[in-house]
C-alpha positions in Angstrom: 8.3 120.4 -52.5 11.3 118.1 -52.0 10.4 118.2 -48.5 6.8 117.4 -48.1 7.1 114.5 -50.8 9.9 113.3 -47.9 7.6 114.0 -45.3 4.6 111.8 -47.0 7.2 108.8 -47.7 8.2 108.7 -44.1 4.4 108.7 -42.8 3.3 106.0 -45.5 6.3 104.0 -44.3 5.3 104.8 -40.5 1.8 103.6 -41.2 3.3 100.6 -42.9 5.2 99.5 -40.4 2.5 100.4 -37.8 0.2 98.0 -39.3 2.7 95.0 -39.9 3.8 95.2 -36.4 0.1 95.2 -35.2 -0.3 92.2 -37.4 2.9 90.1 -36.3 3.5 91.7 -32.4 1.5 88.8 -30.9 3.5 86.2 -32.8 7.3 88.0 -32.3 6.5 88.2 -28.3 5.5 84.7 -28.3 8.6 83.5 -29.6 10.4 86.1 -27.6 8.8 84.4 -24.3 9.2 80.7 -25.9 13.3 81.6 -26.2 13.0 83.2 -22.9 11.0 80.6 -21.2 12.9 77.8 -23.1 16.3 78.9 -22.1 15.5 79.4 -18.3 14.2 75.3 -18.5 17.0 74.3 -20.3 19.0 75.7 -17.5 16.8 74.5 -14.8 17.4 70.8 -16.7 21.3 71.5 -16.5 20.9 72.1 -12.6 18.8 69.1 -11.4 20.9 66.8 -14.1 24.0 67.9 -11.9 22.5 67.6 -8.7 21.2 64.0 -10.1 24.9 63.5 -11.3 26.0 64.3 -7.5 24.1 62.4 -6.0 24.5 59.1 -8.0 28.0 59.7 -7.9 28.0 59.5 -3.7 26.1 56.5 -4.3 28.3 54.5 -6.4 31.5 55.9 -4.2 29.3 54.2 -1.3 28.8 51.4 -2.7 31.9 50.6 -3.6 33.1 51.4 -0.3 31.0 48.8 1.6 31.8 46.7 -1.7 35.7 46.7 -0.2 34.3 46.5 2.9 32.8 43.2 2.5 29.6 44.3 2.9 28.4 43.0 -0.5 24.8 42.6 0.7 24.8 46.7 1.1 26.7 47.2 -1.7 23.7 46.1 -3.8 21.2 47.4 -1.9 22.6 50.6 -2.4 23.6 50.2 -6.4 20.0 49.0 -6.8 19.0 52.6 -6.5 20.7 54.0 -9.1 18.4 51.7 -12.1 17.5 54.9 -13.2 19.9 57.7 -12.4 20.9 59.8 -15.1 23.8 59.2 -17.3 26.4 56.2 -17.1 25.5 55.4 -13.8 22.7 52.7 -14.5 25.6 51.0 -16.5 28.0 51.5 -14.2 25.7 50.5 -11.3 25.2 47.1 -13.1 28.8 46.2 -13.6 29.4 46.8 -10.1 26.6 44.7 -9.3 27.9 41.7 -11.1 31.6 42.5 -9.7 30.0 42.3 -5.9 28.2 38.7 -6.6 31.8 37.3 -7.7 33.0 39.2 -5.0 30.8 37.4 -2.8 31.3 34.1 -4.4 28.4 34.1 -6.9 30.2 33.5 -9.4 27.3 31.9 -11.7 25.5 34.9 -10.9 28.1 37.9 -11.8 28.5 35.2 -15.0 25.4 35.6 -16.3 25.3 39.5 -14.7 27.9 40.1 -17.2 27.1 38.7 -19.9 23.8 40.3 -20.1 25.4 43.4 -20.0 27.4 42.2 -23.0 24.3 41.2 -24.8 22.6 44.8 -24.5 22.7 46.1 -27.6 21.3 49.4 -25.7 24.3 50.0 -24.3 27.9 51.5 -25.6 30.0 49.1 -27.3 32.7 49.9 -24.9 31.1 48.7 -21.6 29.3 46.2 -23.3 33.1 44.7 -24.2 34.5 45.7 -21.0 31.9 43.5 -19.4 32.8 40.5 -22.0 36.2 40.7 -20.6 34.8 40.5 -17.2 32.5 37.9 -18.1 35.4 36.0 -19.8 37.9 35.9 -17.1 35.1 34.4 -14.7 34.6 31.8 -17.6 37.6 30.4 -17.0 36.4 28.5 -14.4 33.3 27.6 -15.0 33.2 26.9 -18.8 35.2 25.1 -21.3 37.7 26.2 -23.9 35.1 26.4 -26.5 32.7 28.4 -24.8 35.2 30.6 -23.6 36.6 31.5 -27.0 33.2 32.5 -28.2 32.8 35.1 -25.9 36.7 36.5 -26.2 38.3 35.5 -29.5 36.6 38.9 -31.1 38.3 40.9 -28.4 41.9 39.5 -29.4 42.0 41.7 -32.5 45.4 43.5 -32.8 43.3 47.3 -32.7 41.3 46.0 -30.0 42.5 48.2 -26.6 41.6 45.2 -24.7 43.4 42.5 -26.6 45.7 41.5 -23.9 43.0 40.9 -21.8 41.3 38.7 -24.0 44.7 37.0 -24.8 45.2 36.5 -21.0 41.9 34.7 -20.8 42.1 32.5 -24.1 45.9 31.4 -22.6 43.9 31.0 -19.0 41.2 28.6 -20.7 43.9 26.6 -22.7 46.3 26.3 -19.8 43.2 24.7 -18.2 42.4 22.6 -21.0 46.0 21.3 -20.5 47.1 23.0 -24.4 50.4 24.0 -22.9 51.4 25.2 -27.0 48.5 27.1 -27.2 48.2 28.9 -23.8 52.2 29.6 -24.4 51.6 31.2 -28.2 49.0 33.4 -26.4 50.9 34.6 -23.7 53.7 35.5 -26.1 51.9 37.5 -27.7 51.0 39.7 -24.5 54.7 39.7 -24.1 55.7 41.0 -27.5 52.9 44.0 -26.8 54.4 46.9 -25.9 51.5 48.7 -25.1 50.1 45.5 -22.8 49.2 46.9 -19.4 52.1 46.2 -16.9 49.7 43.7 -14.8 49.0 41.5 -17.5 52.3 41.5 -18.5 53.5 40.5 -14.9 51.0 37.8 -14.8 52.1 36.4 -18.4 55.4 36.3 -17.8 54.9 34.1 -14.5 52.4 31.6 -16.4 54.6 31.4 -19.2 57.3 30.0 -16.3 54.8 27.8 -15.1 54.4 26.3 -18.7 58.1 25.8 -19.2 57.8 24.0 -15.6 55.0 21.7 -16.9 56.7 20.9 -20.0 60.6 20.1 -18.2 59.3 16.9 -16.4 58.0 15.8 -20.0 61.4 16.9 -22.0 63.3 15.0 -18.6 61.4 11.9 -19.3 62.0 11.7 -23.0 65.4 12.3 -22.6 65.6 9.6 -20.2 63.7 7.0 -22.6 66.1 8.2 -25.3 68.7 7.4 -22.9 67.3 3.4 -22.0 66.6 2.9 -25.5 70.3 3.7 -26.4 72.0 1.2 -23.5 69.4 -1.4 -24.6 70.7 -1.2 -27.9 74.3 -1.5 -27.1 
């Protein structure tokens, strides 16, 4: 009897199952052909993303070859193309674009270039301060101290990885603004970085002699007045 009430159970549970998977089939091979269908795009995306990738990278490399070239007016032909590549390259395609026009000798252009790159908000903090820096350095010349600072000063924080740069420009703008104390502090300060690149350092150490230069002649002088007003008084 064991047997037959066995035999009974297993057909109920046959049926059962015969009827839930007539109910749900249609809806388990649909999301079998969704995860199926959805992986094989997914892939497909990968591949033209790469072959995108590929081919805005032989573009930049272009670019930047008639860049050094001195063919900036192909140069920027070329980076216009990659407004909307995939990835970093729109980014990176802009930088470049601002570096060719001071390259050129736009520098009012690569100026403002820059510092709209600075201002996008839609962009990753670390270009948009890499282009500050950029910006900054062409300030030099064509703004004054004040202005200068506010783009920079930020960047001279102690965590900041580019703090030397911005040091190096803030002691550029008040070498310029003939603050020989102030551009001296700040160039002290790349020199007491250990971790300020080699390049910066290099070019600190030589303004820093170029600021004990300027200040001799005045030390010479006063010494020498010193000296007058001492024979006068004997």
């Amino acid at each position: 009897m064991s047997d037959i009430f066995r035999e009974v159970d297993e057909g109920l549970r046959r049926d059962r199952y015969g009827r839930l998977w007539k109910r749900f089939a249609p809806y388990i091979i649909g999301v079998a052909v969704l995860i199926v269908v959805g992986t094989g795009g997914y892939r497909y995306w990968e591949y033209r993303q790469a072959q995108e990738s590929a081919k805005a990278g032989d573009i930049l490399l272009s670019a930047i070859d008639a860049g050094n070239a001195g063919d900036h007016d192909t140069a920027r032909q070329e980076l216009a193309g990659l407004s909307y590549s995939t990835g970093g390259y729109p980014v990176l395609a802009r930088m470049r674009t601002a570096s060719e026009m001071a390259s050129a000798g736009d520098k009012e252009s690569a100026l403002k270039a820059f510092s709209e790159i600075a201002d996008d908000t839609k962009i990753d903090n670390q270009f948009r301060d890499i282009a500050e820096i950029r910006a900054g350095y062409l300030a030099v010349d064509l703004e004054n101290r004040d202005q200068v600072k506010a783009r920079v000063e930020r960047l001279g924080d102690a965590a900041n990885a580019l703090r030397a740069a911005a040091w190096e420009i803030l002691g550029l703008a008040a070498w310029k603004a003939n603050n020989m104390d102030g551009a001296d502090k700040c160039f002290s300060m790349i020199l007491d970085d250990q971790q300020a690149p080699a390049d910066v350092n290099t070019r600190a150490r030589m303004m820093q002699s170029l600021i004990q230069a300027a200040k001799t002649p005045e030390v010479a002088s006063n010494d020498a007045d010193t000296a007058s007003d001492k024979e006068k008084a004997q």
